[in-house]
KOLPANU-234222 format. One line per 3 residues: for each residue x, y, z of C-alpha. Coordinates in nm, 4 decimals. Layout:
REM KOLPANU-234222
X Y Z  ...
***
This chain:
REM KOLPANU-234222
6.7917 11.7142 12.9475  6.4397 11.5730 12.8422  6.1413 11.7144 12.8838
5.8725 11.5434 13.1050  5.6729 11.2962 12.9327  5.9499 11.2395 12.6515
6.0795 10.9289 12.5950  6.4550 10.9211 12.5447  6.5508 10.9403 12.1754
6.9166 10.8737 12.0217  6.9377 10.9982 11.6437  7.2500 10.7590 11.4551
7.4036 10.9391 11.1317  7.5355 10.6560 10.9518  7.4206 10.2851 10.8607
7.7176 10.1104 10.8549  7.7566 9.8125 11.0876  7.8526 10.0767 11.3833
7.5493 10.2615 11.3505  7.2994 9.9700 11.2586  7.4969 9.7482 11.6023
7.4343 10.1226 11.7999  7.1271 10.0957 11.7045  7.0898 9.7733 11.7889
7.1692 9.8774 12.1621  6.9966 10.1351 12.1985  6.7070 10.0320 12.1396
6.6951 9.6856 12.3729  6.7483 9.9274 12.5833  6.4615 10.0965 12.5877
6.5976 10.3975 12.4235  6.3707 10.5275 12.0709  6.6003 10.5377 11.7805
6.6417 10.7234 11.4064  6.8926 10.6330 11.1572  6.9622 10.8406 10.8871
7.1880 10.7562 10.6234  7.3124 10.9664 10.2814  7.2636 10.6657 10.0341
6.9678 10.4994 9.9129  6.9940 10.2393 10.1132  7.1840 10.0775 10.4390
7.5023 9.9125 10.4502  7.6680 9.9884 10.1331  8.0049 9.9105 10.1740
7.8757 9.5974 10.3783  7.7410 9.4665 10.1137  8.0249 9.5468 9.8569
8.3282 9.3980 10.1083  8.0923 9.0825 10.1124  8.0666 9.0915 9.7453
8.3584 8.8036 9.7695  8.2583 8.6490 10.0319  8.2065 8.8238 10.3526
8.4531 8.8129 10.5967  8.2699 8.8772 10.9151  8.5299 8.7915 11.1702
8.8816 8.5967 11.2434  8.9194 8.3175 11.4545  9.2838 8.4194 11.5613
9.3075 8.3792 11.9229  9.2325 8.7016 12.1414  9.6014 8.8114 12.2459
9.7290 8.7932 11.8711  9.3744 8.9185 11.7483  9.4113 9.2407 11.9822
9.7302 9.3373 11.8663  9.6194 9.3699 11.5461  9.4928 9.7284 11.5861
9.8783 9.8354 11.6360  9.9119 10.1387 11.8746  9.5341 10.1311 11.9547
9.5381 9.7820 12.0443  9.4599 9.8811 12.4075  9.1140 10.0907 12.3982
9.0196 9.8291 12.1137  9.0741 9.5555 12.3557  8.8264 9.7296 12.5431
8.5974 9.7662 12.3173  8.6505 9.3663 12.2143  8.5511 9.3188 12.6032
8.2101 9.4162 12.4904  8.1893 9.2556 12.2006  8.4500 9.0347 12.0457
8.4811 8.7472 11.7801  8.3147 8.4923 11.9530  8.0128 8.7426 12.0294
7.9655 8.7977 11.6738  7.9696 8.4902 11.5725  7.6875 8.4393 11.7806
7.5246 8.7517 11.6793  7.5044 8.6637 11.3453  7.3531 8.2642 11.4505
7.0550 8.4743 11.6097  6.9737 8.6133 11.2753  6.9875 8.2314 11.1049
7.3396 8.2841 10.9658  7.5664 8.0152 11.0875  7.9520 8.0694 11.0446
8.2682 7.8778 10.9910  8.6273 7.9186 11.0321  8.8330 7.9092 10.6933
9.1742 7.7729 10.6239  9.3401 8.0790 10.6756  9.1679 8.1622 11.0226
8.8963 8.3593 10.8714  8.5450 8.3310 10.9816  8.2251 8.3718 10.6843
7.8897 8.2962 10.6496  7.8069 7.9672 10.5258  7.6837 8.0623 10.2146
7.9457 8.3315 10.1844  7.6821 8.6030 10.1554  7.6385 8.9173 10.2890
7.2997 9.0447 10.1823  7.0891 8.7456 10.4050  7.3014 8.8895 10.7073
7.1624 9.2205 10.6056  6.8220 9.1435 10.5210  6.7755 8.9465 10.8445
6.9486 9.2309 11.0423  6.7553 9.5349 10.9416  6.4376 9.3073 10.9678
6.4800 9.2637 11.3551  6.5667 9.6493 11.3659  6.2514 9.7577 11.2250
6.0868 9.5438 11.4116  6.2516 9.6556 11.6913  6.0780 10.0211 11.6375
6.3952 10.1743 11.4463  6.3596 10.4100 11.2100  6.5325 10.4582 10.8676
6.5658 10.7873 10.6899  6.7156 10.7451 10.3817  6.8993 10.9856 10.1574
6.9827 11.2187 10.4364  7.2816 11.4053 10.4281  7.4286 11.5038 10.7616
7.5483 11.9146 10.7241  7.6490 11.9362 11.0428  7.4695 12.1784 11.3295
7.2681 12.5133 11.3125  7.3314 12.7956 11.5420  7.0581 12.6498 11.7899
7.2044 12.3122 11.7999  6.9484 12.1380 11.5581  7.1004 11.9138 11.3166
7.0744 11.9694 10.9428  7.0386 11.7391 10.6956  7.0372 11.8021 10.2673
6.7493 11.6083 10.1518  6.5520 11.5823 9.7690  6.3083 11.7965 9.9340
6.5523 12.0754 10.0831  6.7311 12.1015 10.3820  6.5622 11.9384 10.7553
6.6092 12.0209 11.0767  6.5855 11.8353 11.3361  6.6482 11.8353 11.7331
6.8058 11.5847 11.8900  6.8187 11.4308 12.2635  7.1732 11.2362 12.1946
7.3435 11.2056 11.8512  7.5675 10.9337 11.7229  7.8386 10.9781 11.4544
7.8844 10.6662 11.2408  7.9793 10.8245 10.9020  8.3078 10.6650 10.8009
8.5831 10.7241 10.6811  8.6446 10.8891 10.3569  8.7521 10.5643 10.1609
8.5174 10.4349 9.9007  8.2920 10.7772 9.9133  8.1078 10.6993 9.6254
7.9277 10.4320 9.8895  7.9037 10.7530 10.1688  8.2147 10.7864 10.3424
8.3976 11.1093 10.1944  8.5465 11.2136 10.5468  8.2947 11.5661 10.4792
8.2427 11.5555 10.8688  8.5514 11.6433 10.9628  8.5258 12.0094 10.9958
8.1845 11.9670 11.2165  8.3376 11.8003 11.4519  8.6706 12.0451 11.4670
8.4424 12.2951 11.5148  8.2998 12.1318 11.8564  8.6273 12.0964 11.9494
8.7217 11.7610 11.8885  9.0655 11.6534 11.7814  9.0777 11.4632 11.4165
9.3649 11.2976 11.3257  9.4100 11.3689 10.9086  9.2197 11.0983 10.7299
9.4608 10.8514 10.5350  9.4756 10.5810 10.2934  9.4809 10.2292 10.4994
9.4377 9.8548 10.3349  9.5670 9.9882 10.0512  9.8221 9.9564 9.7466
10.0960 10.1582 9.6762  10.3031 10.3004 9.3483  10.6154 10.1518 9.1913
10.7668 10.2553 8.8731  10.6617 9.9272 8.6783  10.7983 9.9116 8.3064
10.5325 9.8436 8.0665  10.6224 9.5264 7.9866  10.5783 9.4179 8.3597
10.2230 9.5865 8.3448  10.1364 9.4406 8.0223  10.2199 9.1069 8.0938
10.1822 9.0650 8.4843  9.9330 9.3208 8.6138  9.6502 9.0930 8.8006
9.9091 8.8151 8.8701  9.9473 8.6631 9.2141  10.2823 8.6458 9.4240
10.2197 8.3441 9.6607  10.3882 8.2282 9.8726  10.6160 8.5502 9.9858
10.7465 8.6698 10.2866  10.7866 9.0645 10.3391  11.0839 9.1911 10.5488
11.0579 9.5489 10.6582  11.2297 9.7464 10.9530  10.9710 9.9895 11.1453
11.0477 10.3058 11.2832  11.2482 10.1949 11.5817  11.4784 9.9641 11.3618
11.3467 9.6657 11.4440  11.3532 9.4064 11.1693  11.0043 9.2504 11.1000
10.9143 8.9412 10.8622  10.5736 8.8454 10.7835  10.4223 8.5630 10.5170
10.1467 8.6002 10.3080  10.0329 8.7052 9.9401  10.0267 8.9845 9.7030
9.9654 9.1081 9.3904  10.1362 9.2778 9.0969  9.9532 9.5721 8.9645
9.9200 9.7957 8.7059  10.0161 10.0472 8.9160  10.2602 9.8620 9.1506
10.1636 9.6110 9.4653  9.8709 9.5466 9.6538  9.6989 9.2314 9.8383
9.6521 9.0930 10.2250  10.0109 9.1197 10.2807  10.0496 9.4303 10.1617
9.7474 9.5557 10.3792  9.8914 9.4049 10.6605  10.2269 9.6023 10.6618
10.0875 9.9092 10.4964  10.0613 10.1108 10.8169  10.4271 10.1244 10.8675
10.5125 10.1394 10.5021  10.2829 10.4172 10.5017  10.4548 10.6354 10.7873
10.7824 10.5870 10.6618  10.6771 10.7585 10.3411  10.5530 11.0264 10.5463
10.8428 11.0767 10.7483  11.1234 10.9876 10.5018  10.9615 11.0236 10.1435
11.0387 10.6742 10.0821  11.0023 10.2687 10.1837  11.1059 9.9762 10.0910
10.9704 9.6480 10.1623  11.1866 9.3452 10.0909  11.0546 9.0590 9.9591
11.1382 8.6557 10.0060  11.0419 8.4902 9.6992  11.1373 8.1112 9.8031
11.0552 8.1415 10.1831  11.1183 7.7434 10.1313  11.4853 7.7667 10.0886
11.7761 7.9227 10.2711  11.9975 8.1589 10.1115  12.2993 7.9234 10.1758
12.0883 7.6268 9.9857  11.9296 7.8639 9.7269  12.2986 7.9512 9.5876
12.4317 7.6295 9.5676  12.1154 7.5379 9.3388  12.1740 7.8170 9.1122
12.5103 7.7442 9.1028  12.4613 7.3659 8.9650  12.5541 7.3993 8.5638
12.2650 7.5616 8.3551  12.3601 7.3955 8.0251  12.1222 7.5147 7.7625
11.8380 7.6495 8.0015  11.7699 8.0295 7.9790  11.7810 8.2247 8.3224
11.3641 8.2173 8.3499  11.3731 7.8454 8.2761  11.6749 7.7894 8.5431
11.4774 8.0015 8.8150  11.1813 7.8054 8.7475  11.3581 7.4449 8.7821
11.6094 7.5293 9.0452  11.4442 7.8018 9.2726  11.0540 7.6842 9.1932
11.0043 8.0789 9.0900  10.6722 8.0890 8.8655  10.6408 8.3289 8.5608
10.5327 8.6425 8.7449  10.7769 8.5970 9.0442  11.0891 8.5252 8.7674
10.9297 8.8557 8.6067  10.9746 9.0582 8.8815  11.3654 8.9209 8.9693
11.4038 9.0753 8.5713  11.2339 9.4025 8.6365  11.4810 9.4813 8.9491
11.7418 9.2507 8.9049  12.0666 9.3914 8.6930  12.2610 9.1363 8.4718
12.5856 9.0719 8.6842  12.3428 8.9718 8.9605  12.1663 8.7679 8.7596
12.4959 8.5944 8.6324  12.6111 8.5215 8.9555  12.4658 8.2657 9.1740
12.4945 8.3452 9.5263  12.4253 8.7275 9.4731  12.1518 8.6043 9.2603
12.0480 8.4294 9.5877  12.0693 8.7053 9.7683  11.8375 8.8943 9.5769
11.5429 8.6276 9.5958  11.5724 8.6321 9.9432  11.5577 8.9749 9.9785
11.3918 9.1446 9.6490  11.4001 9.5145 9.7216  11.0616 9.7222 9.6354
11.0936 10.0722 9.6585  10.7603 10.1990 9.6882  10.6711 10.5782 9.5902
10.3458 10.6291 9.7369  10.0354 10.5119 9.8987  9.7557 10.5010 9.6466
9.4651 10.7619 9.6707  9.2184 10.7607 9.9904  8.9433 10.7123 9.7987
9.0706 10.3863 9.6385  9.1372 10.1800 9.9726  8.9419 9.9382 10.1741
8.9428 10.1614 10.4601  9.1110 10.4846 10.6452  9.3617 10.5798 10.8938
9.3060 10.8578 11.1506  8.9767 11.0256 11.2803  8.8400 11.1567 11.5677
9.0872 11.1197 11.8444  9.0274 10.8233 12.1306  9.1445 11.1175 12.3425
8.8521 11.4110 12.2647  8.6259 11.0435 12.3699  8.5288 10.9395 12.7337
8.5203 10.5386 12.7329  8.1556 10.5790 12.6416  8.2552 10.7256 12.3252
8.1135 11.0139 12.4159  8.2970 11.3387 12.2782  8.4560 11.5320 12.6103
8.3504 11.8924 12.4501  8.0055 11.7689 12.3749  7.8085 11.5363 12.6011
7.5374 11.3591 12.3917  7.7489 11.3242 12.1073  7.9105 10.9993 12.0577
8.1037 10.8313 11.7810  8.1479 10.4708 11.6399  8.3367 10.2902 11.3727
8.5550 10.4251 11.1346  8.5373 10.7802 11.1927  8.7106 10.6771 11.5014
9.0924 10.7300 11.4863  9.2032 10.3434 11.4782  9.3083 10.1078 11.2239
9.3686 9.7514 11.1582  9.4344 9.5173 10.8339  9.1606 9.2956 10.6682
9.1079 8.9695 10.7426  8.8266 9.0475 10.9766  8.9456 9.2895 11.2229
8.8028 9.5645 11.0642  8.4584 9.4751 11.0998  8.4897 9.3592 11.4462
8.6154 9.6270 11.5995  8.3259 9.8549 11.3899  8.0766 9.6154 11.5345
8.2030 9.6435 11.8675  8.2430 10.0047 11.9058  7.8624 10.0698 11.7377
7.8226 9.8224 12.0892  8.0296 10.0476 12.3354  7.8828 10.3744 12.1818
7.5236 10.2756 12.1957  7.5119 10.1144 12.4724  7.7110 10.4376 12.6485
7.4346 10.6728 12.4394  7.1585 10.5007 12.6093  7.3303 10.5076 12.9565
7.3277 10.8805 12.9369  6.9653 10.9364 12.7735  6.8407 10.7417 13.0683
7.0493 10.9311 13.3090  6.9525 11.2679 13.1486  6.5774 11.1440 13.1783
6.5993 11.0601 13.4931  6.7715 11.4178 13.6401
***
């Protein structure tokens, strides 16, 4: 409870776009707040995912954009209620940043930019009466319920009316994010599903030839075919890319979940691959089958099937030679190019993680169950979703949920 006279204060850890949109909140809502952050500076990995243009948003309608977020699709969609695509959009107009809506459905700045988002953003916070306290590392709790923090001047202490978590994940930790809260948090009882690798690439067994000659190249257009845990059969289009260590890209991302739980459960995956989504099998075979003369097999691909030099590379890699000789198995395999993938790659390589604190240990405030005035928002969150713009939506729109539900219960608190 606070004490008479003391104006409700919410402390963020974190200045992501969760914590810096909590923030945001909080204090239009009259609450004071401090955000203290491990790096240097704010917004990091904002500013390195924007590096290539920043992909703020998607302009996917809202029933296909929800179910994006797989099995958490429903407490997302609440979160969304607060705060969606359209609201962002917006958001980001009220800091001089207009947006548009690319050819693929995905919405970016004008210019492309990230850091004029940023500059304009933290701008209006400080003006706002936010704090920043930089190069703050968050230890956790003391045995009187102060937080601790490892500074260049020694460890801090400091109290705390309501706290909110926006630390991360434990991808890219070199920006912040090494997943180091995890064992705070177990310790107030929450439940944290194990971090894991999400928007990712995983391992194949390339020859060296392959990764000599083809690492870097594109495979566009392809369509993966994949069967889920159930047995369903799924197909989805998109691109990828060959890499040094095996396959990564959009489409890749966008299937990875599933890929990655079947490795977990079975030790292995594989994802079959269309590499002429613009012919049937039935048509594709009766191409092949037209007299080569003269042409070699990479040449014959190229003029009858339209495959390029990386996509005829990759029918040689995992193609034998009766297949190859044979048109309509030959067909077969284009339509249905088998990758057996070995692994996920390492946590700290991927765009972003899998797991977290459990929606369950959080009322629909955010707030942890076995510790009222602790709340959490973004990634440490136990949700995930593929790039394209989801990610950062639904990080915007919980930092919205969670501080706006942090300042609910400072006021409440203040007022008892």
């Amino acid at each position: 409870m606070t004490q008479e006279n003391h104006s409700p204060h919410l402390t963020i850890i974190g200045g992501g776009p969760a914590g810096l949109m909590a923030a945001e909140v909080a204090v239009a809502a009259g609450v004071a707040v401090d955000v203290y952050d491990a790096m240097g500076s704010v917004g990091r990995k904002f500013l390195l995912a924007g590096k290539g243009g920043l992909n703020l948003t998607h302009g996917e309608p809202p029933a296909a954009f929800v179910q994006r977020y797989g099995e958490r699709q429903h407490a997302v969609a609440s979160w969304l209620a607060a705060f969606d695509a359209d609201a962002l959009r917006d958001w980001a107009r009220g800091l001089g940043v207009e947006t548009f809506v690319g050819s693929s459905g995905r919405v970016f700045p004008r210019d492309m930019k990230a850091a004029p988002l940023l500059r304009a953003w933290l701008r209006r916070l400080r003006e706002s009466g936010v704090g920043f306290h930089m190069h703050h590392r968050w230890l956790g709790w003391n045995a009187s319920g102060a937080l601790r923090f490892a500074t260049p001047a020694g460890e801090k202490q400091q109290q705390a009316d309501a706290v909110l978590l926006a630390l991360g994940g434990a991808s890219w930790p070199r920006l912040g994010s090494d997943g180091a809260w995890v064992g705070a948090l177990e310790q107030l009882g929450a439940e944290v599903a194990p971090l894991q690798p999400a928007n990712g690439g995983f391992d194949l067994r390339w020859s060296e030839h392959l990764i000599q000659r083809f690492a870097g190249a594109p495979l566009k257009p392809v369509v993966a075919h994949w069967r889920d845990r159930t047995g369903l059969d799924h197909a989805r289009q998109g691109e990828c890319v060959i890499s040094e260590y095996g396959i990564e890209g959009s489409l890749i991302y966008a299937v990875g979940a599933e890929l990655r739980e079947q490795l977990v459960a079975r030790g292995e995956a594989t994802l079959m691959l269309d590499l002429v989504p613009g012919y049937s099998q039935s048509v594709l075979a009766e191409r092949l089958a037209a007299p080569r003369g003269k042409h070699s097999i990479g040449d014959w691909l190229r003029r009858r099937a339209g495959l390029d030099g990386a996509k005829a590379a990759l029918v040689f890699e995992l193609t034998d030679k009766p297949t190859l000789a044979d048109p309509v198995a030959l067909a077969a395999q284009l339509k249905a190019l088998p990758l057996r993938l070995c692994a996920p790659r390492p946590l700290a390589e991927t765009i972003s993680t899998a797991g977290g604190v459990r929606l369950e240990s959080l009322d629909e405030a955010l707030m942890l169950r076995t510790r009222p005035g602790v709340f959490c928002a973004g990634e440490i969150l136990d949700w995930e979703a593929p790039t394209g713009g989801y990610l950062l939506t639904a990080c915007f729109a919980s930092g919205v949920v969670a501080g706006r539900g942090a300042a609910q219960w400072l006021q409440a608190q203040a007022r008892d």
